[in-house]
C-alpha positions in Angstrom: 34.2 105.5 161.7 36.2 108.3 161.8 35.0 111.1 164.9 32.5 113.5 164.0 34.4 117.4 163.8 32.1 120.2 163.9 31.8 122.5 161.3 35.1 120.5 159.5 33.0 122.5 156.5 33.0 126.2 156.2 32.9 127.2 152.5 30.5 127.2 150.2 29.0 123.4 149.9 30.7 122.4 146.6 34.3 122.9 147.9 33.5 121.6 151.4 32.5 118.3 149.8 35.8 118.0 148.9 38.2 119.3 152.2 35.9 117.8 154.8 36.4 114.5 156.1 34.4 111.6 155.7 31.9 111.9 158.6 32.0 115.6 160.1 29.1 117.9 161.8 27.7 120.8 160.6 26.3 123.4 163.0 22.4 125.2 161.4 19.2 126.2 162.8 15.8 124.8 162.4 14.0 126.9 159.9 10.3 125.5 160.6 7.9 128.2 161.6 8.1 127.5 165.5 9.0 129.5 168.6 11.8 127.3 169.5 14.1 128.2 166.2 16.6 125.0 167.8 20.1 124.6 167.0 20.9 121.8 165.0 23.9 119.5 164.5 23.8 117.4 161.0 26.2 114.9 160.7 27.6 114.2 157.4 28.6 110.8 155.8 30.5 110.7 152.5 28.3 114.2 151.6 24.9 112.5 152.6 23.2 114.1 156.0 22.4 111.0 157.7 21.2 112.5 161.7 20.1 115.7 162.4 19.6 116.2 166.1 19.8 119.6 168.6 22.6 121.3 169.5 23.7 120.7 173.2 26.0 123.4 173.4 23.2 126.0 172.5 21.0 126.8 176.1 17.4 126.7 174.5 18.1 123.5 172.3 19.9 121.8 174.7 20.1 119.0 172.2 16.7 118.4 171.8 14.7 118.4 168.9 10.7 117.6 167.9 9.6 114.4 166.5 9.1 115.8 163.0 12.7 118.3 162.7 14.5 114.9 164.0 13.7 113.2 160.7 14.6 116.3 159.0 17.3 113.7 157.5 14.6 111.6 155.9 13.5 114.5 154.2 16.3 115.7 152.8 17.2 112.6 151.3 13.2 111.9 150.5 12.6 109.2 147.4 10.3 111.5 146.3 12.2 115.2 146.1 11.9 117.4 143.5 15.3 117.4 141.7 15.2 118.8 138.2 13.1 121.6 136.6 9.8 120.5 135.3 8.0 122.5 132.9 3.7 121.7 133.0 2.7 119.3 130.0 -0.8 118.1 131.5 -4.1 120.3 132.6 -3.3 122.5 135.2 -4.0 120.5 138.5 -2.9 117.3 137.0 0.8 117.3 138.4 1.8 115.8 134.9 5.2 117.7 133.9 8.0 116.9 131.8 11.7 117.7 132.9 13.8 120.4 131.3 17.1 122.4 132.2 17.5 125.3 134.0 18.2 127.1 131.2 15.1 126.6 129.2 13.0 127.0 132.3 14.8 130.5 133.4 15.1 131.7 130.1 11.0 131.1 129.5 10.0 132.6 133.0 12.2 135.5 132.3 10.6 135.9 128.8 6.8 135.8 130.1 7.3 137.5 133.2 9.2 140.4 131.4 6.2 140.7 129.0 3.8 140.9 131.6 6.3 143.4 133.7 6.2 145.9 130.3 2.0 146.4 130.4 1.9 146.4 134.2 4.7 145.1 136.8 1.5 144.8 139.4 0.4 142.5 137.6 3.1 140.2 139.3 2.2 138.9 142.6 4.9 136.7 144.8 3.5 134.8 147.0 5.6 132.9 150.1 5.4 132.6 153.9 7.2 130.5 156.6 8.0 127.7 154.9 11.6 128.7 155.7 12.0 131.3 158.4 15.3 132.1 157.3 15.9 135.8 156.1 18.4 134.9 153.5 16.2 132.2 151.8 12.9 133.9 152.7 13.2 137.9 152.5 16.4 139.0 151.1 17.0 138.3 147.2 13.3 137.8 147.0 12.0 140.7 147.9 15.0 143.0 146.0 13.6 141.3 143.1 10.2 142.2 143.2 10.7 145.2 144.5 12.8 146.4 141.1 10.4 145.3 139.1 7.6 147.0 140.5 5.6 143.8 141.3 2.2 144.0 143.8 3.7 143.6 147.3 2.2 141.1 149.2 0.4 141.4 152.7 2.1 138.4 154.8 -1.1 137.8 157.1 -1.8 134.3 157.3 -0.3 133.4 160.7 0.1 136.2 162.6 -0.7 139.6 162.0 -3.6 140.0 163.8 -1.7 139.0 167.2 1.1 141.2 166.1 -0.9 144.4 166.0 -2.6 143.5 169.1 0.9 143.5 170.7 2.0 146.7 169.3 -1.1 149.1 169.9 -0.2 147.7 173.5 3.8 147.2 174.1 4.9 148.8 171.4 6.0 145.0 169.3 6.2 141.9 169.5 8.5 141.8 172.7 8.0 140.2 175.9 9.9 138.4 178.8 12.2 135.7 178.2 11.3 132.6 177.6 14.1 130.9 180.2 12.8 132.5 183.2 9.1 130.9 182.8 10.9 128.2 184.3 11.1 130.8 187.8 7.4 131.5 187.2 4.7 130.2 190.2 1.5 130.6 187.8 1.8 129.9 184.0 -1.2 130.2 182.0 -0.8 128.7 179.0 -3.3 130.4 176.6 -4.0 129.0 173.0 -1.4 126.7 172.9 -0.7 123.2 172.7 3.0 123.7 173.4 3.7 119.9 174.2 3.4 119.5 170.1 4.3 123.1 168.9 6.6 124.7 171.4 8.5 122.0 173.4 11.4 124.0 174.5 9.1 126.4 176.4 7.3 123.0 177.8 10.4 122.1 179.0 10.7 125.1 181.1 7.1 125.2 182.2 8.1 121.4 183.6 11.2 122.9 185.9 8.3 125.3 187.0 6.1 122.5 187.8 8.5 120.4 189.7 9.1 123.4 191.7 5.7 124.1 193.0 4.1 126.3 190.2 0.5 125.9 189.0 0.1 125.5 185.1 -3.6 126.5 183.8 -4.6 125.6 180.2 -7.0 128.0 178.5 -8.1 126.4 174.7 -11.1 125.1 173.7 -9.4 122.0 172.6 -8.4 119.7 175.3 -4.8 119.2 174.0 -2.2 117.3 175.1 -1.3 120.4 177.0 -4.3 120.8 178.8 -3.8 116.9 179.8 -0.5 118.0 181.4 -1.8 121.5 183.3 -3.3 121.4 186.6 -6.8 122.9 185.1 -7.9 123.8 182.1 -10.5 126.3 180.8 -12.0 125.1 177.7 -13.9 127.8 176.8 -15.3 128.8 173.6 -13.7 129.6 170.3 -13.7 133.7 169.9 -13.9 134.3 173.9 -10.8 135.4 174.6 -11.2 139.1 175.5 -14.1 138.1 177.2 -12.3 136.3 179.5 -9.6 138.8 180.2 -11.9 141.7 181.1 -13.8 139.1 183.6 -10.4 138.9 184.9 -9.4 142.7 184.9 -13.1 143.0 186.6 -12.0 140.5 189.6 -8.2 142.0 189.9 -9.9 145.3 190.0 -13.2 144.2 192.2 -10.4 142.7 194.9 -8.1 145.0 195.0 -5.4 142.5 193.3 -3.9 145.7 191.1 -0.2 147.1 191.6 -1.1 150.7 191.9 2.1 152.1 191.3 2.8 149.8 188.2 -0.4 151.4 186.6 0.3 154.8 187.9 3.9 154.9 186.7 4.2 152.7 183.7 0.6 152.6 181.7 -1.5 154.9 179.8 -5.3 155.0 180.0 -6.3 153.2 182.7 -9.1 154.6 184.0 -10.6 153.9 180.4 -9.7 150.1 180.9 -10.8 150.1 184.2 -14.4 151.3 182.8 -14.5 148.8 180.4 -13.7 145.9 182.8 -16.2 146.4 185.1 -18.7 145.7 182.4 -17.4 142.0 182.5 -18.4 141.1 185.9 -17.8 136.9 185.8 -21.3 135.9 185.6 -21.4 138.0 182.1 -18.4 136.4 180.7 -18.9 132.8 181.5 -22.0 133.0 179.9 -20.3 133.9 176.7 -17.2 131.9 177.6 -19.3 128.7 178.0 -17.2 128.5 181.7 -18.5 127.7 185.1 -18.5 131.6 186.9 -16.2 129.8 189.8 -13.8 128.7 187.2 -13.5 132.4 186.1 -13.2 133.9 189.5 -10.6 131.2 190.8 -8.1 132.2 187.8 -8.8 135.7 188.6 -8.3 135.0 192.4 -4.7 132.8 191.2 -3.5 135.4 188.9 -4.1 138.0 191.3 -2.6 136.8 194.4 0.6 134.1 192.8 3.7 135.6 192.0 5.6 136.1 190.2 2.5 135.0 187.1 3.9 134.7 183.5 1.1 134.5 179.9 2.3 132.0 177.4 0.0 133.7 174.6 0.1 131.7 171.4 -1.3 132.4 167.6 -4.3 130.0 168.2 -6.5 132.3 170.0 -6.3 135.2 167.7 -7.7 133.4 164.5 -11.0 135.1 165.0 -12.7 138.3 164.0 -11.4 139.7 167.5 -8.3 138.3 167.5 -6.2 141.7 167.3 -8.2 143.1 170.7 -8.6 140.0 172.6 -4.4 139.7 171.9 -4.8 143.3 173.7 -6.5 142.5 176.5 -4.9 139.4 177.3 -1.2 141.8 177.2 -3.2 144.7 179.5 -3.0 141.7 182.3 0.4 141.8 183.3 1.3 145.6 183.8 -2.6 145.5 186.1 -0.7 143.1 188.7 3.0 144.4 188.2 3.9 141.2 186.8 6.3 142.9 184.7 8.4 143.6 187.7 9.6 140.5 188.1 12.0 138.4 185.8 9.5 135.2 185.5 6.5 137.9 185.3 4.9 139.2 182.4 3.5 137.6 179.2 5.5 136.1 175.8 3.0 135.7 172.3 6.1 136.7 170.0 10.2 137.9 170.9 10.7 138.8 167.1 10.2 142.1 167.7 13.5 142.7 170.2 15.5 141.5 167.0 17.9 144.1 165.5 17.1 143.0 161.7 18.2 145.4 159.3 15.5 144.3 156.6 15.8 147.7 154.6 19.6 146.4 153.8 17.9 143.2 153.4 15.1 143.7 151.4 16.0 147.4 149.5 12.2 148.8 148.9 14.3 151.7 147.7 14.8 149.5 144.5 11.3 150.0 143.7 11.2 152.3 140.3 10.0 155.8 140.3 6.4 156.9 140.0 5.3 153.2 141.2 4.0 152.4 144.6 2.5 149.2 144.6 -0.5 148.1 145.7 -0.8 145.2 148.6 -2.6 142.4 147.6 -3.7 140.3 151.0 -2.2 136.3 150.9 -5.2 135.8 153.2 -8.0 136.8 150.6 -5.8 134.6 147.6 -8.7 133.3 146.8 -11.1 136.3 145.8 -7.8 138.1 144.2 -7.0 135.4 141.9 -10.8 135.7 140.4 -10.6 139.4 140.5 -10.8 141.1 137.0 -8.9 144.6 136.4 -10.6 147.7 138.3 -10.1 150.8 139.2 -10.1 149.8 143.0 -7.9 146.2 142.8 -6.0 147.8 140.1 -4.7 145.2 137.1 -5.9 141.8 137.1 -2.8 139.1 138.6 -0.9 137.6 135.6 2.0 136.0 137.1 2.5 134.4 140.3 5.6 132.9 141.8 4.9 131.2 145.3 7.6 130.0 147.4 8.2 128.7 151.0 4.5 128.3 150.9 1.5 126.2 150.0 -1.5 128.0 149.4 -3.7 125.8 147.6 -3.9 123.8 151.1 -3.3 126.4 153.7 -5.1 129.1 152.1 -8.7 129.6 153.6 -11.7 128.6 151.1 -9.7 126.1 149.1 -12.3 125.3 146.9 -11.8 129.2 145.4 -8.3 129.1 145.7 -7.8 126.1 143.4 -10.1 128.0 140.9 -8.0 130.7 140.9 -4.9 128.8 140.5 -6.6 126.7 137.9 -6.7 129.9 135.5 -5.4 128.9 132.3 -4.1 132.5 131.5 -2.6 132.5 135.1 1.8 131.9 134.7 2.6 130.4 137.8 6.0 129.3 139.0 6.5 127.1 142.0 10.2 126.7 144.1 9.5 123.8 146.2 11.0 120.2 147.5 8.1 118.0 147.1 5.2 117.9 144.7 2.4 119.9 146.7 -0.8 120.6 145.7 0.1 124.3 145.2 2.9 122.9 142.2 0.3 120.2 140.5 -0.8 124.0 139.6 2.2 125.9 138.3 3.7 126.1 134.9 7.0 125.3 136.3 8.3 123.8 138.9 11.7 124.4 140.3 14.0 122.7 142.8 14.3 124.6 146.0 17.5 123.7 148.4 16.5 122.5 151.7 18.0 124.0 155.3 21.2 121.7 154.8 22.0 122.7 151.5 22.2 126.4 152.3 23.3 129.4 153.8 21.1 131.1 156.1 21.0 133.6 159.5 17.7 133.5 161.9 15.7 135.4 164.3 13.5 133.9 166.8 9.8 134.2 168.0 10.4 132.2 171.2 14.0 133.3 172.5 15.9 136.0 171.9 18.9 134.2 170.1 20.4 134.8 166.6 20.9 131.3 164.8 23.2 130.5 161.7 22.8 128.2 159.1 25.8 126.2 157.2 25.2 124.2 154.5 26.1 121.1 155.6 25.8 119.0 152.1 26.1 119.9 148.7 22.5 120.3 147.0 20.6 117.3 145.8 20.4 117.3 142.5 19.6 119.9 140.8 18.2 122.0 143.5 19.0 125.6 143.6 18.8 128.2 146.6 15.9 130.6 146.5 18.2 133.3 146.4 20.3 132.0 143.6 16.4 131.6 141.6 16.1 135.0 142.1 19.7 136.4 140.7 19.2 134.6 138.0 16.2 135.7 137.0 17.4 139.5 137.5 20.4 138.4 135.5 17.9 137.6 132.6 15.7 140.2 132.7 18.4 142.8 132.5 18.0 144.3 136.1 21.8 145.1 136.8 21.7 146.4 140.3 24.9 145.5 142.1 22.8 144.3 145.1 21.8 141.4 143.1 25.9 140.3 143.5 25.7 139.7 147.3 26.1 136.4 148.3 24.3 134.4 150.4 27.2 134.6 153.1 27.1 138.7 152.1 23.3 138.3 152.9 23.7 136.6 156.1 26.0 139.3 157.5 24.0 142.3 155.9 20.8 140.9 158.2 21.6 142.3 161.4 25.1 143.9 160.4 27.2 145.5 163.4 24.5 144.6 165.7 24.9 140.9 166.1 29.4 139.5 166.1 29.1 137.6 162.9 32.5 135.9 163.9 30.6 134.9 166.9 27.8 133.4 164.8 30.8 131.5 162.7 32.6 130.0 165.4 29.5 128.7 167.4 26.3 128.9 165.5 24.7 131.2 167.6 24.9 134.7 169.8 22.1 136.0 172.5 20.9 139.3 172.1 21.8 141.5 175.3 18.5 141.8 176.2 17.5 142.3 180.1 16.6 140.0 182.6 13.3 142.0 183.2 12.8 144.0 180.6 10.1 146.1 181.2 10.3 146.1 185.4 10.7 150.1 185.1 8.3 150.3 181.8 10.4 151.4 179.0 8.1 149.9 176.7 8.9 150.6 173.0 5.6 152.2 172.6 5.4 155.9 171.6 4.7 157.0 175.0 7.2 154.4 177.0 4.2 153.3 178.3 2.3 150.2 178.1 -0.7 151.7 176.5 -4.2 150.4 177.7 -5.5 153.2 175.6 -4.2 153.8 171.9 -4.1 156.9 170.5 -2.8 155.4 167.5 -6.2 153.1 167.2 -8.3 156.3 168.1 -6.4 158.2 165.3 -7.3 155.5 162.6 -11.2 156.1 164.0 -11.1 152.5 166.0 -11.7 151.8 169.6 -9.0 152.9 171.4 -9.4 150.6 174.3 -9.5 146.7 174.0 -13.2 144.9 173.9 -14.4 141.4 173.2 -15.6 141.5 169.1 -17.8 138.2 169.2 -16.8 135.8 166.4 -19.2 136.6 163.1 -19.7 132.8 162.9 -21.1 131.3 166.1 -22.6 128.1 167.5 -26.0 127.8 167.7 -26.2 131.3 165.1 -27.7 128.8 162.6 -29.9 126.2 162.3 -28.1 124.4 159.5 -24.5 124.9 160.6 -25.1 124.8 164.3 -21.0 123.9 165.2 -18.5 125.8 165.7 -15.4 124.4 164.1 -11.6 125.4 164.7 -8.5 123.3 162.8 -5.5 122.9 165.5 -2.5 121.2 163.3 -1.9 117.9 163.7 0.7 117.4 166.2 3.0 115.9 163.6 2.8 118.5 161.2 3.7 121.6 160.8 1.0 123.7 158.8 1.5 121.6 155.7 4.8 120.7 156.1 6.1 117.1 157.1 2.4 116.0 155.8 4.7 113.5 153.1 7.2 112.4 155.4 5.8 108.7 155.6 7.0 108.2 159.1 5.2 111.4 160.6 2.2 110.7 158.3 1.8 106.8 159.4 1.8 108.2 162.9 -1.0 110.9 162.2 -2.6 107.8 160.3 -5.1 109.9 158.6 -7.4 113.4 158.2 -9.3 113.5 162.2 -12.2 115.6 163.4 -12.6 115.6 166.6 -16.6 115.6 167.8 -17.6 115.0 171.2 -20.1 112.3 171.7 -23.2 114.5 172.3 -22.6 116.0 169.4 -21.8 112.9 167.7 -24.7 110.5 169.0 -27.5 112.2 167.6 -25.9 112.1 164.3 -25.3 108.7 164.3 -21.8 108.9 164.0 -18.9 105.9 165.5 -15.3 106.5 166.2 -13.5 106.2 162.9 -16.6 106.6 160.6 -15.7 108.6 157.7 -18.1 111.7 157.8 -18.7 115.1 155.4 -18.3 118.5 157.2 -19.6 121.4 155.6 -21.3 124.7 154.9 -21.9 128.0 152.6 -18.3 127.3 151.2 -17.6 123.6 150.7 -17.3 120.5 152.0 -14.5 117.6 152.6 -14.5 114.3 154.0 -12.2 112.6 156.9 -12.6 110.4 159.5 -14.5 110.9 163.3 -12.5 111.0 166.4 -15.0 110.5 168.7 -13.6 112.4 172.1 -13.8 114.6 174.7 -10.7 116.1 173.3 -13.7 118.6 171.7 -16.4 120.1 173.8 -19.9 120.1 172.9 -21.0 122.0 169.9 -17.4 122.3 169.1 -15.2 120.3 166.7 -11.6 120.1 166.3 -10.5 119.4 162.1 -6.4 118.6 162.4 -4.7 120.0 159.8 -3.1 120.8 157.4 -3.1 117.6 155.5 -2.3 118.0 151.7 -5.7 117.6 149.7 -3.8 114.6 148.0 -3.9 112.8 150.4 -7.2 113.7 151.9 -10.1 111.3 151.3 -11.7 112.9 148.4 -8.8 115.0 146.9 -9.7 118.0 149.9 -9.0 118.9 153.3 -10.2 121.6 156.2 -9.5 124.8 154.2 -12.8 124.2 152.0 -15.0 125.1 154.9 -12.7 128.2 156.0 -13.5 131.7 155.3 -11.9 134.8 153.9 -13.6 137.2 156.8 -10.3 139.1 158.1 -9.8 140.1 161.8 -10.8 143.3 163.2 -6.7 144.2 163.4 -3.7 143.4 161.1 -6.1 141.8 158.7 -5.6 138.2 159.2 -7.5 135.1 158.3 -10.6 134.0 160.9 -9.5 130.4 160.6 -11.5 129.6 164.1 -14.5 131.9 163.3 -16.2 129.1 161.5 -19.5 127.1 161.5 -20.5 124.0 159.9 -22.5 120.6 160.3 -21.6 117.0 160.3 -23.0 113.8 159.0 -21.5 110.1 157.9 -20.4 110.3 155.0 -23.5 109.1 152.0 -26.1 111.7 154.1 -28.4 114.0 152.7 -26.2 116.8 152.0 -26.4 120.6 152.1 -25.7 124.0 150.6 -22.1 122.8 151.1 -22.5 120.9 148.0 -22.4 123.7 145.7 -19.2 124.5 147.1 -17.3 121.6 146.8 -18.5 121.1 142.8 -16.5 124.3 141.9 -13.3 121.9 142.9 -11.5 120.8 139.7 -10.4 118.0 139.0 -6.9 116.3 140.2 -6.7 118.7 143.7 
């Protein structure tokens, strides 16, 4: 076999078929919606990608890659991969479709979406996420598109915006230390994370730190495979967050464990905080925590008196009505004990923000026609909108919807409504996917979507502070086309003429961060690191309005909100009601990623099969054996799986692994039917974790979920 040559193809993936030679390497970037954003090498047979593995030569990677992105190979080349256009010829729901060209399928959507675009462009909704992270294949063409038309914009909440204005009202975006130096760090806390399954690279460094003498403390209320690794773990309980952090601000501040001239010289409002803190005394907060008071006062007492302490805040513990201030209060901790000062101090949720994208070249909102200004319709609250009729307040009622990189029908909170809505027979839907999800058994058409080795694409990071690129490394599959390429073409047919809608993808690619990142750089090794310092914020500078990081926000005050950060209790709590008396949160699956991977058989025969995890109080009295299949529900719906009986949940708590596809669920559903559309108290984002229900075995009584899971139709 003839050596493997990096990058041996550089063109577009057509002509590199032909000058490459028969077994090459092609340098990309993971595009899965995870911290890590690795470097990847695909080696390339005769134009078929048979490895994919992590790029040694990039630091972070260090040719390492996740079970699931390993076999990203295996899904490429899946048996089962969308590779023509279909066009719907069953019930919508059914998945039965009939292939057709490109042509007939472009020239229809163009037709009916152009008709709908003449009585109201608002009446088009797109509707995508992080199925790529890429901003070529994910917010470039896309969003000049819909923005020319005049479509509804869409609010992009389902992950992470609650954490993300948390971080701003506090240091000014979603910045924080670098992610290398945790590996320099004495005391980690790892707080609502499982990073061993959904940030391995930062593992990795929390392991040198460990070897060397530091102290790793798990705070979840799951006992994940992370907390099985730390050297304690608070499993407190779901929504307790901010609690927790004012009992620790309380301690810091009731010992003396503050750096004075941090606060004085590089915060704003502290003798606010300090007011609220002292309302938390331990005793207060580990009786809303569900913590022993000495468990409390030792991390206080740790974090206080180690240095230098780093926060590994993750997306987990924000999915709750209080998500946006307990994401503050946990952020107030560092700058309290001059963490900040130090290198392998401070705290990292996000590193996005430190990213010098250039989305307005990206995504032109200055395409958007005179006299419009569109209305935001929430993805979070998909449900409710799709069921809305025309008023003056929601404005017209949503016609058209084109969903890419996303999967709504399954990840979308109170499923059971969302399939409704996506049921509509006067609802146009088009889908752009790889696989048959349940979010395309819905659409009208279906069309091909590339995957990340048939494309062009340039990334940003949430967990370093690297720019990746992309090369197509095979030619597409079939018939499969490049979102952005979807998106020309349509533009092309519906007469929009713009000569932005000429760029290429390669154009795109260095239009996304233009003179601030050396695209040559990105060419000749697949990656460049942002000159971002050691320490960052050691002498403040925080990119806050005031330079400050801001305890007090005058920008929350200004809105009428709290300006300083407080526990909000979760709306939906255990022990609240009688007939739902657990609290229930849905961790993924370690082998998936949101619903991604769930039809990879290999990952899929290791997850074996939809879990919820009950602990055996909880499950004794209701009669219910490891494995047993067993209904969960409330108010909303119901769905079946099977019972992990463990100690992996804690009493009156259970854990529901998601995000299988409802396919392959037991009865056609999965966790989503018992979630609700409540949004959190900042950056209005799903409560995911703010959720009660009860659970029998399967064949029980039943409930007032049951009138939620008969609005399901038929072939989910």
């Amino acid at each position: 076999m003839p050596a493997a040559t990096p990058d041996a193809a550089t063109e577009a993936p057509e002509a590199a078929a032909d000058a490459a030679p028969a077994t090459h390497q092609v340098r990309g970037a993971c595009p899965h919606d995870c911290p890590d954003t690795c470097a990847l090498l695909t080696t390339v047979e005769n134009g078929i990608a048979i490895r994919v593995q992590g790029n040694p030569a990039h630091g972070h990677t260090d040719g390492v890659l996740c079970a699931k992105v390993s076999r990203y190979a295996e899904r490429t080349h899946h048996p089962e991969r969308l590779l023509t256009p279909l066009k719907r010829s069953g019930p919508k729901g059914s998945g039965q479709f009939t292939p057709v060209s490109w042509d007939e399928a472009l020239d229809d959507i163009a037709r009916r979406m152009g008709a709908i675009a003449a009585r109201d462009p608002q009446a088009i909704l797109p509707y995508s996420y992080a199925g790529t992270m890429g901003l070529v294949q994910g917010e470039s063409m896309d969003r000049r598109f819909f923005h020319r038309l005049g479509a509804s914009l869409l609010g992009r909440t389902i992950c992470a915006s609650a954490g993300g204005e948390g971080l701003t009202q506090t240091l000014g975006g979603k910045v924080g230390m670098k992610v290398e130096w945790f590996a320099e760090s004495k005391l980690i806390l790892i707080w609502g994370s499982n990073s061993i399954g959904s940030n391995l690279h930062f593992w990795r460094y929390a392991q040198q730190a460990k070897r060397d003498g530091a102290r790793l403390v798990c705070i979840d209320p799951r006992k994940s495979e992370t907390a099985d690794k730390c050297h304690e773990h608070l499993q407190l309980l779901p929504g307790t967050d901010g609690a927790l952090a004012l009992a620790l601000m309380h301690e810091l501040i009731a010992n003396d464990w503050l750096d004075h001239d941090y606060i004085a010289r590089h915060t704003l409002g502290w003798e606010g905080l300090r007011a609220r803190a002292l309302q938390w005394p331990p005793e207060r907060a580990a009786e809303v925590c569900g913590l022993p008071v000495e468990q409390i006062r030792r991390l206080a007492r740790d974090y206080g008196t180690t240095g230098p302490a780093a926060i590994r805040l993750n997306y987990g513990m924000q999915r709750v009505r209080g998500g946006g201030n307990a994401t503050r209060a946990v952020a107030c901790l560092p700058a309290l004990v001059g963490a900040w000062r130090h290198r392998a101090g401070g705290l990292l949720m996000s590193s996005s923000g430190m990213f010098p994208i250039q989305r307005a070249a990206l995504q032109r909102p200055d395409l958007v026609p005179a006299g419009i200004a569109p209305r935001t319709v929430n993805m979070s609250t998909i449900g409710d909108d799709l069921l809305r009729p025309a008023s003056a307040d929601f404005g017209p009622r949503i016609e058209a919807l084109v969903v890419y990189n996303s999967n709504p029908v399954a990840v979308a909170p109170e499923s059971a409504k969302v399939a409704v809505g996506f049921a509509r027979e006067d609802l146009f839907t088009v889908v752009l996917e790889h696989f048959q999800t349940d979010t395309a058994d819905y659409a009208d058409y279906v069309l091909p979507a590339t995957t990340q080795l048939e494309h062009w694409d340039v990334h940003v990071s949430y967990g370093h502070t690297d720019v990746l690129l992309n090369r197509p490394a095979i030619a597409p599959v079939g018939q499969a086309r490049p979102n952005t390429q979807v998106f020309r073409d349509l533009a092309a047919r519906m007469g929009l003429q713009d000569a932005c809608f000429a760029d290429s993808d390669e154009d795109l690619c260095r239009q996304a961060y233009g003179s601030h990142v050396d695209f040559q750089q990105l060419l000749d090794q697949g990656f460049a690191s942002l000159p971002v310092p050691d320490a960052p914020y050691a002498e403040g500078g925080f990119p806050t309005p005031s330079g400050q990081c801001e305890f007090h926000s005058e920008r929350l005050s200004a809105q009428g909100m709290d300006p300083l950060p407080d526990h909000l209790p979760n709306r939906e709590r255990p022990g609240m009601s009688a007939a739902y008396p657990l609290a229930m949160i849905s961790p993924p699956a370690r082998n998936f990623l949101n619903s991604t991977f769930v039809n990879v058989k290999s990952l899929r025969n290791i997850e074996t099969q939809p879990v919820l995890e009950i602990h055996p109080e909880d499950a004794a009295p209701r009669g219910i054996a490891d494995g047993a299949v067993v209904r969960v529900f409330n108010d909303r719906g119901s769905y079946e799986c099977h019972a992990a009986v463990s100690q992996r949940a804690r009493p009156g708590v259970v854990n529901g692994l998601g995000i299988w596809w409802r396919k392959f669920g037991v009865n056609g559903t999965n966790v989503n039917e018992v979630t609700g559309q409540a949004l959190t108290d900042l950056g209005a984002a799903p409560t995911f974790y703010d959720c009660v229900v009860q659970v029998e075995a399967a064949g029980g009584a039943g409930g007032a979920g049951d009138a939620g899971g008969a609005t399901q139709p038929a072939g989910g």
